[in-house]
One Martini backbone bead per residue (centre of mass of N, CA, C, O) as a GRO file, in nm:
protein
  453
    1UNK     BB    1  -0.246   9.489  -4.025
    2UNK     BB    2  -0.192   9.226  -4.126
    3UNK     BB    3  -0.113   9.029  -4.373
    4UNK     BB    4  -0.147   8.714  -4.524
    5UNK     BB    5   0.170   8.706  -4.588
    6UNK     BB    6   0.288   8.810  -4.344
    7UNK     BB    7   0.110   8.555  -4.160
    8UNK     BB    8   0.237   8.357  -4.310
    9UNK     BB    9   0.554   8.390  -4.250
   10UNK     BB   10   0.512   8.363  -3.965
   11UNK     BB   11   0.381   8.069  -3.933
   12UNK     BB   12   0.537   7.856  -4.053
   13UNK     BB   13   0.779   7.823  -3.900
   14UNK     BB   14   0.625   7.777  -3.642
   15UNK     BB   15   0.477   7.478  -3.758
   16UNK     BB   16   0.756   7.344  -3.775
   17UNK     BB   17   0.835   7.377  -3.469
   18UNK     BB   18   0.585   7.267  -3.356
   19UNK     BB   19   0.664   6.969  -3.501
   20UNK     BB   20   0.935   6.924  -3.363
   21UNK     BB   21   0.870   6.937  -3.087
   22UNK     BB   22   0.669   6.704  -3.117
   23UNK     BB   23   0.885   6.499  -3.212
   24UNK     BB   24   1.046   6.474  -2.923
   25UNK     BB   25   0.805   6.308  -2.759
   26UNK     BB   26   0.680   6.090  -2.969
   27UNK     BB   27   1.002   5.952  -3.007
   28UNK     BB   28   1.037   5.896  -2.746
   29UNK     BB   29   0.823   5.719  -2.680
   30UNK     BB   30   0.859   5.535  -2.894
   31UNK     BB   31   1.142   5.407  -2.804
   32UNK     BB   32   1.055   5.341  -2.528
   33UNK     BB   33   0.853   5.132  -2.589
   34UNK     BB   34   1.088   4.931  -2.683
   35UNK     BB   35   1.121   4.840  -2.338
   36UNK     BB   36   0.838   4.928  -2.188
   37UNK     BB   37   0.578   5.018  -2.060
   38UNK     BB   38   0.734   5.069  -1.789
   39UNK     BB   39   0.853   5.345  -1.944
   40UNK     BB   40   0.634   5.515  -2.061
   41UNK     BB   41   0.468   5.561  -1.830
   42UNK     BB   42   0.703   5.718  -1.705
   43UNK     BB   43   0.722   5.932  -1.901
   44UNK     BB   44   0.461   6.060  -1.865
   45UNK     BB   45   0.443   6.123  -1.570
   46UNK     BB   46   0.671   6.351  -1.570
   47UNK     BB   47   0.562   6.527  -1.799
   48UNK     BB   48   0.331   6.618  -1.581
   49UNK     BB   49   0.519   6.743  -1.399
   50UNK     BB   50   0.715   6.922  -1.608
   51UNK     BB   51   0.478   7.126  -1.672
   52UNK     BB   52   0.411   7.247  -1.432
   53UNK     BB   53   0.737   7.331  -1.336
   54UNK     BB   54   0.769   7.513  -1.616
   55UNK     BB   55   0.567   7.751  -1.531
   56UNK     BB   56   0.750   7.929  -1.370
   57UNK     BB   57   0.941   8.011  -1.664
   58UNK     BB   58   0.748   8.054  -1.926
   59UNK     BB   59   0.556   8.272  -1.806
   60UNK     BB   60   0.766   8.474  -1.827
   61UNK     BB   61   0.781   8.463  -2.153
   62UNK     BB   62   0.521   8.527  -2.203
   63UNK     BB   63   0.517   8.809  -2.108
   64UNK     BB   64   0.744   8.924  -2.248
   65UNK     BB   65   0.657   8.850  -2.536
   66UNK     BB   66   0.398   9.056  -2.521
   67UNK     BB   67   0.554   9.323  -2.465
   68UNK     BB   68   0.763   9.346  -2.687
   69UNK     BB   69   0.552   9.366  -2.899
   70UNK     BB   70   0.432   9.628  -2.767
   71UNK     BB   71   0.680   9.792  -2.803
   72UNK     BB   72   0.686   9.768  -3.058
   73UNK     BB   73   0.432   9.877  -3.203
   74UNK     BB   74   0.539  10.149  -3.050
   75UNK     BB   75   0.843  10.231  -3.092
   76UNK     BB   76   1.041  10.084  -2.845
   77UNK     BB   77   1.291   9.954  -2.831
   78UNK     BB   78   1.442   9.992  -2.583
   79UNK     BB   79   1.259   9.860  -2.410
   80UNK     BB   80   1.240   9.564  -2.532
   81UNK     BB   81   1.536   9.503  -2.483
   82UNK     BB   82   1.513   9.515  -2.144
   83UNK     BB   83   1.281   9.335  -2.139
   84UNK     BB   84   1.453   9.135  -2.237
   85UNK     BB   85   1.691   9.077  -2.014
   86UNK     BB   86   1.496   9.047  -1.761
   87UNK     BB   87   1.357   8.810  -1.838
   88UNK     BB   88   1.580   8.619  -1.882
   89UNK     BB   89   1.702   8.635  -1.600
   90UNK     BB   90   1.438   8.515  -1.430
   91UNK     BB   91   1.365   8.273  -1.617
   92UNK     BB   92   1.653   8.123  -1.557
   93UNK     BB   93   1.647   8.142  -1.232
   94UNK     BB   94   1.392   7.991  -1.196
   95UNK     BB   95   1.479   7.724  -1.341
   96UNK     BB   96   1.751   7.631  -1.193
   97UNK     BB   97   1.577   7.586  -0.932
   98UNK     BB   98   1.381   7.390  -0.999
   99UNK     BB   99   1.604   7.175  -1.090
  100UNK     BB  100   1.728   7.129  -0.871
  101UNK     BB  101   1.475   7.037  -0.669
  102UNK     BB  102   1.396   6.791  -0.861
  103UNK     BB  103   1.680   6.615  -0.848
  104UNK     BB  104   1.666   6.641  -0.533
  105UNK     BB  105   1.307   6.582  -0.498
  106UNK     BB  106   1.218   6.317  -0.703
  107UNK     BB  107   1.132   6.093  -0.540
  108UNK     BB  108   0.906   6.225  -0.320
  109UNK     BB  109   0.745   6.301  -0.541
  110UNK     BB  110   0.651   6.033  -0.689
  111UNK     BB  111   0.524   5.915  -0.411
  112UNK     BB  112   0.332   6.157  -0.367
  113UNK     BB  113   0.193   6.118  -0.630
  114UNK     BB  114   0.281   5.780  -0.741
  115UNK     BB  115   0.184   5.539  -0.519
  116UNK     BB  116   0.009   5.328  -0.714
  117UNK     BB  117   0.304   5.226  -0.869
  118UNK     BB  118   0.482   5.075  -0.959
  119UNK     BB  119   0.845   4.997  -0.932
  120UNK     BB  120   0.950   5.035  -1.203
  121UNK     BB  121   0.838   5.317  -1.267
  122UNK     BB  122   0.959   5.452  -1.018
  123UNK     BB  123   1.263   5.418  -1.120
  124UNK     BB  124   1.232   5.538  -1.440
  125UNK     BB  125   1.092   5.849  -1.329
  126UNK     BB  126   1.399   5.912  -1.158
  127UNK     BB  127   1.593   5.908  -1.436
  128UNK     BB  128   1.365   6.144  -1.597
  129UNK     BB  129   1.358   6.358  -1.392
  130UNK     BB  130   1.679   6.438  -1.360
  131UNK     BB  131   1.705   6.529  -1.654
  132UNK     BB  132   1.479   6.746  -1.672
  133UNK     BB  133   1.585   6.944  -1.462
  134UNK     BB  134   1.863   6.977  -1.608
  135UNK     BB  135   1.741   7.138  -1.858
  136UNK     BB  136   1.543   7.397  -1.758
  137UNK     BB  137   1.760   7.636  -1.795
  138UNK     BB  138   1.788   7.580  -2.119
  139UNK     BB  139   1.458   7.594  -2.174
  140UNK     BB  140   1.446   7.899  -2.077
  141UNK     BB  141   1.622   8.007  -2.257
  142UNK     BB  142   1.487   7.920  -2.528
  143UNK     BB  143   1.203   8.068  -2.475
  144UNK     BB  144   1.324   8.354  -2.414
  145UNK     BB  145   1.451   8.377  -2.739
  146UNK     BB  146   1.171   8.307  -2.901
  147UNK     BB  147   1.054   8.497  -2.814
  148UNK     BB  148   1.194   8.773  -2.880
  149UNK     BB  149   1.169   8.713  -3.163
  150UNK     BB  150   0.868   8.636  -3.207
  151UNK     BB  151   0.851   8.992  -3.129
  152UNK     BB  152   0.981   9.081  -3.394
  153UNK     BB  153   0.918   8.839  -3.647
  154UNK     BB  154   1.058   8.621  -3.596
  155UNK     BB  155   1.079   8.255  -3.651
  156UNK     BB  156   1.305   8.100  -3.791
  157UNK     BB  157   1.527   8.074  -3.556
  158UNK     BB  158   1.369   7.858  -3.384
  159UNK     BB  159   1.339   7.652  -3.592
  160UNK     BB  160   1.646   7.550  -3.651
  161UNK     BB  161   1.663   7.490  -3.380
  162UNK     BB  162   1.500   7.290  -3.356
  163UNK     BB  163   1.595   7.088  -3.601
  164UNK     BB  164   1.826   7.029  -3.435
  165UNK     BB  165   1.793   6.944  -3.214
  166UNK     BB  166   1.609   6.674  -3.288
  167UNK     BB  167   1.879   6.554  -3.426
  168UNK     BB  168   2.018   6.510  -3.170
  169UNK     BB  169   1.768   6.323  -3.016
  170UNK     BB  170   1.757   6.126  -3.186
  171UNK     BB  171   2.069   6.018  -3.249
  172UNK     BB  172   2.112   6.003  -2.924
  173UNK     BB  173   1.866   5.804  -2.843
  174UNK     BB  174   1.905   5.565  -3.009
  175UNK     BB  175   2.195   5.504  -2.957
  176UNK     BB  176   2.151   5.451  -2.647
  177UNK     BB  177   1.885   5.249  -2.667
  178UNK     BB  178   2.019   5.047  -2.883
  179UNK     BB  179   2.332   5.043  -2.846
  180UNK     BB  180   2.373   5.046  -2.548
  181UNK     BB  181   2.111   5.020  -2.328
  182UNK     BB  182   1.995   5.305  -2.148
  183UNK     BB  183   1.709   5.355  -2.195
  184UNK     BB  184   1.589   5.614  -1.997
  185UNK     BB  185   1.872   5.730  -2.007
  186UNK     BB  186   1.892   5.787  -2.306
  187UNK     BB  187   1.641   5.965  -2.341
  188UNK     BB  188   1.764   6.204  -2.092
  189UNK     BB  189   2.031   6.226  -2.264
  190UNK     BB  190   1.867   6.349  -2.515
  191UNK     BB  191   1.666   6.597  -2.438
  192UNK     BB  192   1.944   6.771  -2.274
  193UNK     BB  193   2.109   6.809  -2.540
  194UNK     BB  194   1.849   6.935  -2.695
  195UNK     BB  195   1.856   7.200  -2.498
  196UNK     BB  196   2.186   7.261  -2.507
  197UNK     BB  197   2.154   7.337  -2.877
  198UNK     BB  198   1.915   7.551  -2.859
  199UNK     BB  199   2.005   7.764  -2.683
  200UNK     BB  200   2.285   7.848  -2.815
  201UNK     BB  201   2.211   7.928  -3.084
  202UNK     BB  202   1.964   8.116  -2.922
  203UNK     BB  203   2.203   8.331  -2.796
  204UNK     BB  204   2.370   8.409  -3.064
  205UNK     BB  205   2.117   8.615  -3.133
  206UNK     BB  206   2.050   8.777  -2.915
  207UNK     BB  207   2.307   8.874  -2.868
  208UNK     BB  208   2.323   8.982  -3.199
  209UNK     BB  209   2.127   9.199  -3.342
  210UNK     BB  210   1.941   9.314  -3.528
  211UNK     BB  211   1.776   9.581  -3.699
  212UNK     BB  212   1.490   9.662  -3.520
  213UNK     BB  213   1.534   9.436  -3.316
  214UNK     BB  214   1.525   9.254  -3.042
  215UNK     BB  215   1.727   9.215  -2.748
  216UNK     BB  216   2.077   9.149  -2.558
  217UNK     BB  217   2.286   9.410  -2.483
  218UNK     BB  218   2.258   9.346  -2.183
  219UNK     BB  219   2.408   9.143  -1.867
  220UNK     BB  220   2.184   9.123  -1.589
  221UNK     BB  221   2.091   9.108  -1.244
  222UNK     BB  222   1.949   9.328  -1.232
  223UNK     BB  223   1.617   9.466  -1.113
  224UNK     BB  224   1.336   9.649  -1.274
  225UNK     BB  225   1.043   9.741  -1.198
  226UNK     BB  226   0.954   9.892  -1.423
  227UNK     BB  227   1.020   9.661  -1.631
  228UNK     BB  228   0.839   9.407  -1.462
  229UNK     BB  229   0.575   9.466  -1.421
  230UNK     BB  230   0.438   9.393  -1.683
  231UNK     BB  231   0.524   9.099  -1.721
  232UNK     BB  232   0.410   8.995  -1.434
  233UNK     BB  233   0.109   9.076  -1.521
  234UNK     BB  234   0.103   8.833  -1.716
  235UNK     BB  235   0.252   8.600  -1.626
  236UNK     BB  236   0.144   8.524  -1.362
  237UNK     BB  237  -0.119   8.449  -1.443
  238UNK     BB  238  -0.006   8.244  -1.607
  239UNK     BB  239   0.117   8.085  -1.428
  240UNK     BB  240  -0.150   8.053  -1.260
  241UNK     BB  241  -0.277   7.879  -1.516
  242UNK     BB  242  -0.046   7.651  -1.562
  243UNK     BB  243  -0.075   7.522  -1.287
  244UNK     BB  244  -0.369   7.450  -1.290
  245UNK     BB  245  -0.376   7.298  -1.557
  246UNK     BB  246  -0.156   7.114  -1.512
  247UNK     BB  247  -0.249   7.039  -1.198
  248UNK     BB  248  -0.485   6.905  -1.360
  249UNK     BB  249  -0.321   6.691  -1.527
  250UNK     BB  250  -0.190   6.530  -1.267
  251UNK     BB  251  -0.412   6.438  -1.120
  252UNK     BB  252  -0.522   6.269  -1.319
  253UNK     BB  253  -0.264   6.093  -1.372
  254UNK     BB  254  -0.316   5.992  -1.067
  255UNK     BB  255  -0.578   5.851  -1.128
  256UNK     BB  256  -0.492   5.664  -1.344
  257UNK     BB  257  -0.255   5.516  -1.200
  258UNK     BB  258  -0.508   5.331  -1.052
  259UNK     BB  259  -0.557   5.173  -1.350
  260UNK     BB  260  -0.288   5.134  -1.435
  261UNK     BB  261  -0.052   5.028  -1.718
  262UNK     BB  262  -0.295   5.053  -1.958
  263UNK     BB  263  -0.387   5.351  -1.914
  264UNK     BB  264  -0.148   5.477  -1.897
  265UNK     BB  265  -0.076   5.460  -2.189
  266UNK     BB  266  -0.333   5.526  -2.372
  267UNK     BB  267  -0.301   5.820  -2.233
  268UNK     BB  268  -0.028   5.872  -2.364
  269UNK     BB  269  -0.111   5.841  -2.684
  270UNK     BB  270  -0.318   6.041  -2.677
  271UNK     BB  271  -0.160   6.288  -2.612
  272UNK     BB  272   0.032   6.249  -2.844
  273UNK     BB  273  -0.153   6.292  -3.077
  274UNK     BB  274  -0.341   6.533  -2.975
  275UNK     BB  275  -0.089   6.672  -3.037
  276UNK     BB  276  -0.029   6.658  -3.343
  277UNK     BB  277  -0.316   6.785  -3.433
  278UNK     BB  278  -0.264   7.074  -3.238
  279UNK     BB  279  -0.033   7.208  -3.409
  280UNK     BB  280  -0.142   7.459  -3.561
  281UNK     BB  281  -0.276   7.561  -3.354
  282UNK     BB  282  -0.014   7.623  -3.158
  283UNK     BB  283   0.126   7.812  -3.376
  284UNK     BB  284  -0.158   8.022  -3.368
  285UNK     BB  285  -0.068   8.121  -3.083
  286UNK     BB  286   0.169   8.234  -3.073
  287UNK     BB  287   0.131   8.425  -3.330
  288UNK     BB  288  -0.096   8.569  -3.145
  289UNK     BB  289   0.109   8.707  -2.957
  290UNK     BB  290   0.224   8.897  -3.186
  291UNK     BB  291   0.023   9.045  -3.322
  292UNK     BB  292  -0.180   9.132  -3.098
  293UNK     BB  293   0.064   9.289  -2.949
  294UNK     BB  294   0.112   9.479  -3.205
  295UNK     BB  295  -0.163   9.591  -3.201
  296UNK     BB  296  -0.167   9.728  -2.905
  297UNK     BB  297   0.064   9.926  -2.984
  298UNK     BB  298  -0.040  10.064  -3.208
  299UNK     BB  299  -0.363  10.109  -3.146
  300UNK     BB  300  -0.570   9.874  -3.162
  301UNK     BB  301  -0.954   9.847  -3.174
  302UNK     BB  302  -1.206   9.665  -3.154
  303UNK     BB  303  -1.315   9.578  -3.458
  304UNK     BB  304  -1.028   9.545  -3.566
  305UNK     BB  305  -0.927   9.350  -3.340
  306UNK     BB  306  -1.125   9.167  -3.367
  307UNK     BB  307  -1.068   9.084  -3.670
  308UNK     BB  308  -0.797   8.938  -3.593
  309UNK     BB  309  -0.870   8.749  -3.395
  310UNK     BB  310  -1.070   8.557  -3.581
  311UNK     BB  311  -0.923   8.491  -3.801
  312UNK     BB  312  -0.734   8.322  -3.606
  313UNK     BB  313  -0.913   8.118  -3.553
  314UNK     BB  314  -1.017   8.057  -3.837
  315UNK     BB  315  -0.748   7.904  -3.886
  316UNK     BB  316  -0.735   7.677  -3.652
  317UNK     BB  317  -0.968   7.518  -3.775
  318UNK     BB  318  -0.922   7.439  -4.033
  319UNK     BB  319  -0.665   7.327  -3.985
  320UNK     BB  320  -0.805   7.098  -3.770
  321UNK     BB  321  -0.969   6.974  -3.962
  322UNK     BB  322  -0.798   6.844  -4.174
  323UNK     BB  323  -0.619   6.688  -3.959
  324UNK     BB  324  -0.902   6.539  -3.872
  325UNK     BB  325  -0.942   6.424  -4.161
  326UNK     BB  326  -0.667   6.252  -4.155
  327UNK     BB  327  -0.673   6.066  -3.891
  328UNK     BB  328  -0.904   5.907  -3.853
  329UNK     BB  329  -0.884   5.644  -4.065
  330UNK     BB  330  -0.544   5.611  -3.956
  331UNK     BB  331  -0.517   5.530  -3.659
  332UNK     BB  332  -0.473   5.218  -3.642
  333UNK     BB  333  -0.166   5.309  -3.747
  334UNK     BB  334  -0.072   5.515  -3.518
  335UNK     BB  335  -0.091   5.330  -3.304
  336UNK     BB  336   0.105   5.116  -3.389
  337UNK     BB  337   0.368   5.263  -3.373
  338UNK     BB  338   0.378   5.231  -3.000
  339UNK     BB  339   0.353   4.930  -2.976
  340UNK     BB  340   0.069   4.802  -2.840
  341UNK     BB  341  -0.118   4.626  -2.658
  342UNK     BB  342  -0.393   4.568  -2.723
  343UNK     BB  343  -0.605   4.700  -2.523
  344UNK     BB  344  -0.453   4.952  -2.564
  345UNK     BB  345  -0.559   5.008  -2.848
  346UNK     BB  346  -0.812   5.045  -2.812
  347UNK     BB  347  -0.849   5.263  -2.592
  348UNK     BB  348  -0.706   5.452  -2.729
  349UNK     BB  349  -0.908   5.504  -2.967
  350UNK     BB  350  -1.161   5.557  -2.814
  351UNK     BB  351  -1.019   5.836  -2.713
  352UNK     BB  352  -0.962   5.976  -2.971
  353UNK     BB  353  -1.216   5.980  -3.126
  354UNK     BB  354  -1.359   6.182  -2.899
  355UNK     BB  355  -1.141   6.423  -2.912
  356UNK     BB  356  -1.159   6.480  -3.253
  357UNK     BB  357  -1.468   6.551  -3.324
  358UNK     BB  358  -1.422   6.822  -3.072
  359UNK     BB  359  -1.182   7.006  -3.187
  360UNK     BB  360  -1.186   7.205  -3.380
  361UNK     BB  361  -1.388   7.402  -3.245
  362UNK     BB  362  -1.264   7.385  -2.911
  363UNK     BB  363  -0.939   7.443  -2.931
  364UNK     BB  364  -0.923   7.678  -3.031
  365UNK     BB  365  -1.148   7.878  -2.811
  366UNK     BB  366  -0.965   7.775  -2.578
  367UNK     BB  367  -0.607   7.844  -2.670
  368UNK     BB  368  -0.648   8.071  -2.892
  369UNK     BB  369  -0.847   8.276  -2.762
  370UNK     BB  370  -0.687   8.303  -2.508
  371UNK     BB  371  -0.431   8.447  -2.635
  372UNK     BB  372  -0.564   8.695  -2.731
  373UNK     BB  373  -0.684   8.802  -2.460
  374UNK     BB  374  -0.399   8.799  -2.309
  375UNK     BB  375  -0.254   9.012  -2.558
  376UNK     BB  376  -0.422   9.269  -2.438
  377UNK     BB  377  -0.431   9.239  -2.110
  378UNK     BB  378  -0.602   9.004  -2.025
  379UNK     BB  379  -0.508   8.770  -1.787
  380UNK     BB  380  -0.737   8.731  -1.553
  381UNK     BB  381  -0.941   8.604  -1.681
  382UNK     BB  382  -0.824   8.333  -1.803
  383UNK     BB  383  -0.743   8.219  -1.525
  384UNK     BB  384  -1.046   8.209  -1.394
  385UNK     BB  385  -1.121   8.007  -1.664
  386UNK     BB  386  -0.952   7.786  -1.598
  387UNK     BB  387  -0.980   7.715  -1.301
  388UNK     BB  388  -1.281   7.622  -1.352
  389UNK     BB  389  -1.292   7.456  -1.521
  390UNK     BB  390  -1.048   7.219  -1.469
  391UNK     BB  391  -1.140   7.195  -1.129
  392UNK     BB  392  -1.515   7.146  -1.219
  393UNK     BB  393  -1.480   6.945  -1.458
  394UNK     BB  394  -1.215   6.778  -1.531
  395UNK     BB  395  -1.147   6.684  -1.268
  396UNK     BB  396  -1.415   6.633  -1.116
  397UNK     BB  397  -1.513   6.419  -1.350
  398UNK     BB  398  -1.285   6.221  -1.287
  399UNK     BB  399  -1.308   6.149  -1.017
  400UNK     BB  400  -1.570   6.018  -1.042
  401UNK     BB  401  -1.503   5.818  -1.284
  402UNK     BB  402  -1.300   5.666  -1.121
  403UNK     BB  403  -1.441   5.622  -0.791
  404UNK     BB  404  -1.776   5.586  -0.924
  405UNK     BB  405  -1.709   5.404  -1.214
  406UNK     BB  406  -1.639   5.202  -1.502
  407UNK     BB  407  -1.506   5.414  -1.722
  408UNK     BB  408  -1.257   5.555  -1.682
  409UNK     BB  409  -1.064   5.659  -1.892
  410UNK     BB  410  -1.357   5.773  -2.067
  411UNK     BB  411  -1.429   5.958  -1.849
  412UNK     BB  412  -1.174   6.149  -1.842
  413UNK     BB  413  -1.224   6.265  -2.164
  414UNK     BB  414  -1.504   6.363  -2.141
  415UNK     BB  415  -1.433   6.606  -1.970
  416UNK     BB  416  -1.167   6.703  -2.095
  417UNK     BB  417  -1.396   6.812  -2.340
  418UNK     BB  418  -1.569   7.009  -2.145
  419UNK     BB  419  -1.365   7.175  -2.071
  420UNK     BB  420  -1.351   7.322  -2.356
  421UNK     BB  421  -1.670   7.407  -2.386
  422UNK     BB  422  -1.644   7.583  -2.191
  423UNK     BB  423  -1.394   7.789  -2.262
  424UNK     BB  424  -1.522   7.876  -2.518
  425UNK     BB  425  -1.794   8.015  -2.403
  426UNK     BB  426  -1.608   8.208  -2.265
  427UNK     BB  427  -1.409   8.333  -2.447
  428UNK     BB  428  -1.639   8.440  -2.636
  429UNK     BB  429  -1.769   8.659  -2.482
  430UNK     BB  430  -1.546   8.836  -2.372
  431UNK     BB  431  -1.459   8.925  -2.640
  432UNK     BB  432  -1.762   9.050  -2.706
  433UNK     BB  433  -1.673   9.248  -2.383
  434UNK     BB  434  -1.396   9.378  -2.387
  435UNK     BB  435  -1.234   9.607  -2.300
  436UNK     BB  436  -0.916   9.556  -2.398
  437UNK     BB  437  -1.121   9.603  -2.696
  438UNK     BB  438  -1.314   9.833  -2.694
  439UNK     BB  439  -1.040   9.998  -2.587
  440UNK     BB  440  -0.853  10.218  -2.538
  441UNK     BB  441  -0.489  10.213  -2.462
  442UNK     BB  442  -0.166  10.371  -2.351
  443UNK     BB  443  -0.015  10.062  -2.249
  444UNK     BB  444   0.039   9.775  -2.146
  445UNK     BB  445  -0.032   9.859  -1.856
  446UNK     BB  446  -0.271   9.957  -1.829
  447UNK     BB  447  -0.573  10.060  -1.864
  448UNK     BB  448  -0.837  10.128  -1.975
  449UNK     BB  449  -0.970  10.486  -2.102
  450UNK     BB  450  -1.151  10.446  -2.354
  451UNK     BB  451  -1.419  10.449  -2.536
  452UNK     BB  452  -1.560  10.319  -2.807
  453UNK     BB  453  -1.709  10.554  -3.074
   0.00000   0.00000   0.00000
């Protein structure tokens, strides 16, 4: 079991990256909001497109890293070399046809999916969605470079990177947009060029790996079963868990842009605001993949194991009650950061306020304690209580609010936050029943063999 200094140097890294990866979107959005509404609301929709797309090759990123770990924590160093190679192969071929895809075929997805969005607003998300597309390669080499890194207990690596990464988008981004006049093109290729920046960086670690950590030692196309089995059982759940939870928040989406340019843009402050406060929480997810994974792998379970569990979970609640006991004062002046309309702002404010006041407790329960349940292997489990969350409460609450009620978005918000608490109450008995931490496991890819003593 990590002690508090091991897991604060974990910790922290990861904290900066996950702060700095947050501001290449708020900075984005604050800039592109100097356009126009329908620039803003363009690159929202875009981003919620973006997610469920990602999730195709990222959740292979997220299976490589539990498994890297799992193999690090039992002195296997050999396999999780192979792991990290292959994971990496299969991650950017599968990023690379996804991005042809999206640019391909960008303005009938945009048609298909927010068809009663103004003219002006889908014209502005065929330009950010095509670059999108091409950043998709970069974007998943540098998450499966920072997995195996950070199964490694590397986190410094991505941190740097991300930091120049942030740097080159500010810089870029500001020039196109202030000085050129490139509008969502000059955020599009602010973006893409600041994933093409942070790829390169880790690439040229994991290619030339420390002693003890996992790495790149040779790059192949060719495919072993035995090596991506493990991988592909934690990905795929995880994959098929990213596609329902954003493809249900793209849903969302859809039903929002049917409320118009002011609901659509105070959705956009209000996730974005939502999204920097929930960075703790964010980077304490990450690190718990590391942490659990390496624990599982050297045969820890039980009582000892959930007391890892527990412990990052309670460290996710205080760091983000802190956060919202800073922001809740100051909200009236964050959201004016990105210059909204008035009605804009009020509606944002009215939904960041119930947002804020549920995220402490159920926040975390619902996506760091999912992390640890993922990184035993269980991550069937997980899956079958997003789709179920996601889909019968959070869309179908939206939808009924939408369709049925006068609440507008304050009503998509309100269900929002009740898939949190549903989420959470489920997540925590699992814990505290879940064979894959009350028995002894024989190594990544099995299931429990032993009962607990």
């Amino acid at each position: 079991m990590l002690s508090r200094k091991e897991l604060t140097r974990l910790f922290i890294p990861v904290l900066i990256e996950q702060i700095l990866a947050a501001t290449i979107g708020i900075v984005n959005t604050m800039m592109v909001s100097g356009i126009s509404m329908a620039a803003i609301s363009a690159v929202s929709i875009i981003d919620s497109i973006n997610n469920v797309v990602m999730n195709l090759f990222t959740s292979f990123a997220t299976g490589g890293t539990v498994v890297i770990a799992q193999r690090i924590g039992s002195r296997a160093m050999g396999e999780a070399d192979e792991t990290a190679s292959q994971s990496m192969t299969v991650c950017v071929l599968t990023a690379l046809m996804s991005g042809l895809a999206v640019f391909a075929f960008g303005s009938p997805i945009i048609e298909l999916l927010f068809s009663d969005a103004e003219a002006e607003i889908k014209t502005y998300a065929l330009t950010y969605i095509r670059y999108s597309g091409l950043s998709y390669p970069f974007l998943a080499a540098y998450s499966m470079a920072a997995g195996i890194l950070r199964a490694s207990g590397n986190t410094r690596a991505p941190m740097r990177a991300s930091l120049i990464s942030n740097i080159v988008n500010v810089c870029i981004g500001a020039f196109c947009i202030y000085i050129l006049g490139w509008g969502v093109a000059g955020a599009g290729l602010a973006l893409l060029l600041s994933r093409v920046v942070s790829a390169l960086l880790l690439a040229l670690v994991v290619l030339r790996p420390e002693v003890g950590t996992a790495g790149i030692k040779k790059v192949s196309l060719k495919v072993s079963k035995a090596i991506l089995i493990p991988v592909l059982g934690i990905g795929i759940p995880a994959c098929i868990d990213g596609l329902i939870f954003n493809g249900g928040k793209l849903g969302i989406q859809s039903l929002i842009t049917s409320l118009g340019t002011v609901s659509i843009a105070a959705n956009s402050i209000a996730n974005s605001v939502n999204t920097l406060t929930c960075i703790p929480g964010s980077a304490m997810q990450i690190v718990a993949i590391t942490v659990v994974g390496q624990a599982v792998g050297s045969g820890l379970y039980g009582k000892d194991l959930r007391k890892v569990i527990v412990s990052l979970n309670v460290y996710a609640v205080a760091m983000i009650t802190i956060m919202v006991a800073v922001a809740l004062p100051v909200l009236p002046w964050v959201v004016d950061l990105y210059k909204p309309l008035a009605e804009v702002k009020v509606l944002a404010i009215s939904v960041l306020r119930l947002s804020l006041i549920l995220m402490p407790v159920f926040w975390p329960f619902s996506f760091v304690l999912s992390a640890c349940i993922r990184s035993t292997g269980d991550s069937s489990f997980v899956t079958l209580t997003s789709m179920g969350s996601m889909w019968f409460v959070r869309f179908l609450g939206a939808w009924i609010s939408v369709k049925y009620t006068s609440w507008g978005i304050m009503g998509v918000w309100v269900f929002w936050c009740m898939d949190w608490v549903v989420r959470s109450i489920f997540n925590a008995i699992r814990a505290k029943v879940s064979p894959y931490i009350n028995k002894v496991r024989a190594n990544a890819s099995d299931g429990p063999i032993e009962a607990e003593g």
